[in-house]
Every structure is written in C-alpha cells, then in structure tokens.
C-alpha positions, 0 to 999 in steps of 0.5 A: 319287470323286463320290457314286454317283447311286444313292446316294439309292436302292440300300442297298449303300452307307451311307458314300458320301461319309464320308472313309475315315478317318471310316469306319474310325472308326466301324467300329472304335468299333462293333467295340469296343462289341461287344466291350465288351457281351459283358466282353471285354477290350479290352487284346486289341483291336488296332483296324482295318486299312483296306483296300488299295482303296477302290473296284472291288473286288467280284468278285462281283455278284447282281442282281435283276430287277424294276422301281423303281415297281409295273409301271413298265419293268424294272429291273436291279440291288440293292434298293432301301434300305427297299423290298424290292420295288424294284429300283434300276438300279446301272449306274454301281456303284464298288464293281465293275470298270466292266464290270460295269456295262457287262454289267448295262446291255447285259442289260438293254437286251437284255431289254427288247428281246426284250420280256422281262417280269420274275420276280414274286415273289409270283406266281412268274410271269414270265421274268427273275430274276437276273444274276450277274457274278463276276471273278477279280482276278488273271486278269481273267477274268469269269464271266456267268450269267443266271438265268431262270425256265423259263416261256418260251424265252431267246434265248440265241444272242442273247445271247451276241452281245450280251455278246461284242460289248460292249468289255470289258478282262477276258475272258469265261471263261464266259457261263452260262444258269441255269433256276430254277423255285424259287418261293423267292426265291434263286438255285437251280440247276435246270439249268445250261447253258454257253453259251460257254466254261465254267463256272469262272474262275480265281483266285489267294490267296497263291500258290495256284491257285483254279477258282472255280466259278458257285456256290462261295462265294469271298471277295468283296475278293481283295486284302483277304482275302489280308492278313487270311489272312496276318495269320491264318496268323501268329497260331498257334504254330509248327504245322508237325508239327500238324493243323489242322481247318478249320470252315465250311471252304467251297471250302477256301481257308483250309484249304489255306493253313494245309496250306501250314505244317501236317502235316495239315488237315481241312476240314468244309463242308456244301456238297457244291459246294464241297467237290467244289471244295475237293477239285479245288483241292487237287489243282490245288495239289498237296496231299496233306495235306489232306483235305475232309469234307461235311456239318453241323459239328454232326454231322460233329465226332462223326467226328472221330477224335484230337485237332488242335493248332489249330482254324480257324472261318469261320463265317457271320453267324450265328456259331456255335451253343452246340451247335458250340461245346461240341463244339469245346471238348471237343477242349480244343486250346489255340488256334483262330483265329476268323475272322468276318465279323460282329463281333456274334456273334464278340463273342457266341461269345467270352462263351460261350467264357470260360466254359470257360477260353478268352480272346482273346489279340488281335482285329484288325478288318479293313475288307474293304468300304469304304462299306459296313457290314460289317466282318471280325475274326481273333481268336487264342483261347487255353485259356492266356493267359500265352502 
C-alpha cells in the first residue's frame, strides 16, 4: 500500500513505508534490549508473532477537532506529530475500515456547514470536541458518537441524515451525541444521548459474545488479540479445577476465557462501566463462574479471601506499582500470566519480580499494531522455574 499522504504530519504511524519484516525487526530488538536492561534472561524470550493484517485494522478511532495552523478552518482527526495543538484531517487513514473515513469527512464537512467553531482548549470555548468511531469486526456493526461541548445547540436531527445517508458496508448500530463540559481535555460523559439505535455494538472473541458499550475499554486488533489471548490461555498449567484472579480485569474479556477452563475466575477492575459490562457479558455468555469486583488493585486484593491457583494482570502502560506487586506476591501462587501492553514496565516489573524467587519461564512479543510503535508481550512467571 502507498504511503499515507498524511504521513509527513499525523504521528499515528512512524513505520510507514518500512517493509513489515524490517518492522518486526526493530520491534523484537527493542523488546530484547528491554529485557536485557533489566538482567532478564533472554534464553526465556521467544522473539515476535507478527500480525494477521497489516492495515484496517483498528476498531477504534478518537479524533479531535481543531485546526492544523492557528484560526485556519477546522480541522478533524489525530495530533499532529511534535505539535500538540494541530490537528491534522486523516480521512484517508489505512489503518481503519474505509468508512471511517467516510464518516470523519462527512462530519466535518457538516460542521463546517452548520458554521460550527471548534472546542478551545485553552479557552474552553467553542462547540466541536471530538468524534469517536468504533467497529466491531465480526458484526460490522459501527458505533458513532460526536462529542460536543454544551455552549450552543447541535443539530442533531441534521446529523443523523447526514451519517444515515452516506454509503457505508457496515451497519450503524448506534449514532450517539456525547455533552462534555469538562474543561479537561479528555472524553468525559456529561450526558449521553442516542440518537438512533443504541448505545452498544456487538462483538466477538473466541466464541464469546461481547456488548461493547460507547465508553468500555476493548482491544483495539480483534483479530490480533485473539491469537495472543489463545496463546495465553495455553501457557498456565492444567487449571480446570482452579481459580484464577483476573487483575486490571476492564470489561472481562480475559477473565471470561480463562472461566471458559477454570473452576472459578475473579476479576478486579476500577472502572464501574466496565464492570457493569463485564458482569452484562457474563451473563450473555452464560457464566456462572466468574465473578466482577470494582475498584483499585490496591486495595481490592486486601478482600480477597483464599488463595488462587493462577494470577492474570493486564495492566495498563504504566505497569504495575511496587505496592501491587508485593500484594500479588504475598499470595505465593505459583504462576501469573503477564499480559502487557508496554514492554518497558513488563521488563521493570520482571526485575522487581526476581527479588522474590519469581522468573519468566518464556516472553513472547506479539505485534498487535503494525506501523506503529507499540508492541504487547504475554510472559508466563513462575515461583519454580525447573518447571
């Protein structure tokens, strides 16, 4: 595929134009020198597992509003790389389903019509903050929420022709209007309303079923994800009269396919949406043996009463805090799967983790989005590594 003609602006993508096998180099060379900076062993390190597509496959996009030079006309889509306060147009982005695009430039094209100004971030004035477009890959159902500030009235009846009109080859599950008065510049929920269908698209990972609400957390490389939860759920010992404790559980995707094997798993997320979604999906699914516990980590593994067979994190890039991790030690299980989405504090929380008799038995990166710079890692810990 031809280099995106934003290249030279947006910051999404810094491997545009580098072969994918040169990517994955690079990738698997910063991962090993991550690893190597903090004495972990790289006998245990099982290199990188590319990606099943390389392009179209974000289901999630939030772009902002603003304009690419000061007062010039509005713009619509990601920051521009080393100028937080541009905003470059990506309506030709590969790395999403093309009606993405075809919604981002008929909102903006609508916006600008309506003589619409956008959301200023220093003044906190204006109307246009934000558009999110999320997918769900398996039921090509689409989610499209505009996000405005509550300054001045939105047309929304207009709206919901302009986006129903357009030629899309997924289907609009819901067509949302988000009112954010926060001065904080972050999609907040001041009052949602729907403006056409509803407020949840469908997924599916592994054979479950997922109501993937506006703002629920989900993986954002269905496809990928699903190899790299598979690949997970293979590294643990035989547990299928054992309890697992899910951590950072989020709306309890990993959490209900570990239950799929497990006698019991509990999940511990600080999010109450998304633990009000992991509980609906549990439900959805049929579970009866899981269970959803919200609130901090921290404070929340103080309730737990008895102790798991296995340990699952996910936590996000920060990593996990010492304090969490002597918690997570002192229940002395003998295996925890890692799941990280920042190889630099998986490799910082490995060096704490050696400390106390705890080594990676193997680390596999996985590639979850191609041209960009991130890259996820599952490591299987053990307290005994002659396993």
């Amino acid at each position: 595929m031809d280099i995106c003609k934003d290249n030279d602006f947006c910051g999404g993508c810094i491997y545009q134009g580098v072969p994918y096998e040169e990517q994955l180099k690079i990738k698997d060379k910063e991962v090993r020198d991550l690893l190597a900076g903090r004495k972990v062993d790289l006998d245990c390190y099982l290199g990188i597992e590319g990606s099943p597509s390389l392009y179209g496959y974000r289901n999630k996009m939030e772009y902002t509003f603003g304009d690419l030079v000061k007062d010039g006309e509005m713009t619509l889509g990601m920051h521009r790389k080393g100028k937080y306060w541009s905003i470059v147009t990506v309506d030709e982005c590969q790395l999403v389903h093309e009606d993405f695009n075809k919604i981002l430039r008929a909102t903006l094209d609508f916006c600008i019509a309506s003589g619409y100004d956008k959301y200023h971030k220093k003044t906190h004035r204006g109307l246009m903050r934000n558009l999110i477009v999320r997918r769900g890959m398996h039921s090509n159902q689409l989610l499209v929420n505009i996000v405005t500030s509550g300054q001045r009235e939105f047309d929304e009846e207009g709206y919901v022709t302009c986006i129903s009109g357009l030629d899309l080859e997924n289907e609009i599950a819901g067509l949302l209007h988000t009112i954010n008065d926060d001065p904080a510049d972050a999609v907040k929920c001041g009052e949602l309303r729907i403006l056409r269908g509803r407020d949840y698209y469908m997924e599916k990972v592994l054979g479950l079923d997922f109501k993937v609400s506006a703002f629920s957390f989900f993986q954002t490389n269905v496809e990928a994800v699903e190899r790299l939860y598979s690949y997970a759920l293979s590294l643990p010992e035989d547990f299928s009269d054992k309890t697992v404790l899910d951590l950072y559980s989020g709306t309890g995707t990993i959490t209900q396919i570990m239950a799929t094997k497990a006698k019991s798993a509990t999940g511990i997320e600080l999010v109450e949406d998304a633990v009000k979604a992991a509980e609906e999906n549990a439900e959805l699914n049929g579970f009866e043996n899981c269970r959803f516990i919200t609130g901090d980590v921290m404070e929340k593994l103080d309730e737990i009463t008895g102790k798991p067979d296995l340990i699952v994190v996910d936590p996000p890039r920060m990593g996990i805090r010492p304090e969490a991790l002597d918690k997570i030690i002192a229940f002395g299980v003998k295996e925890i799967v890692y799941i990280s989405c920042n190889p630099k504090t998986l490799a910082e929380n490995l060096y704490y983790l050696a400390y106390y008799g705890y080594r990676p038995v193997s680390i596999k990166a996985f590639d979850n989005f191609p041209n960009t710079g991130h890259t996820e890692c599952v490591a299987l810990i053990s307290k005994d590594t002659g396993r």
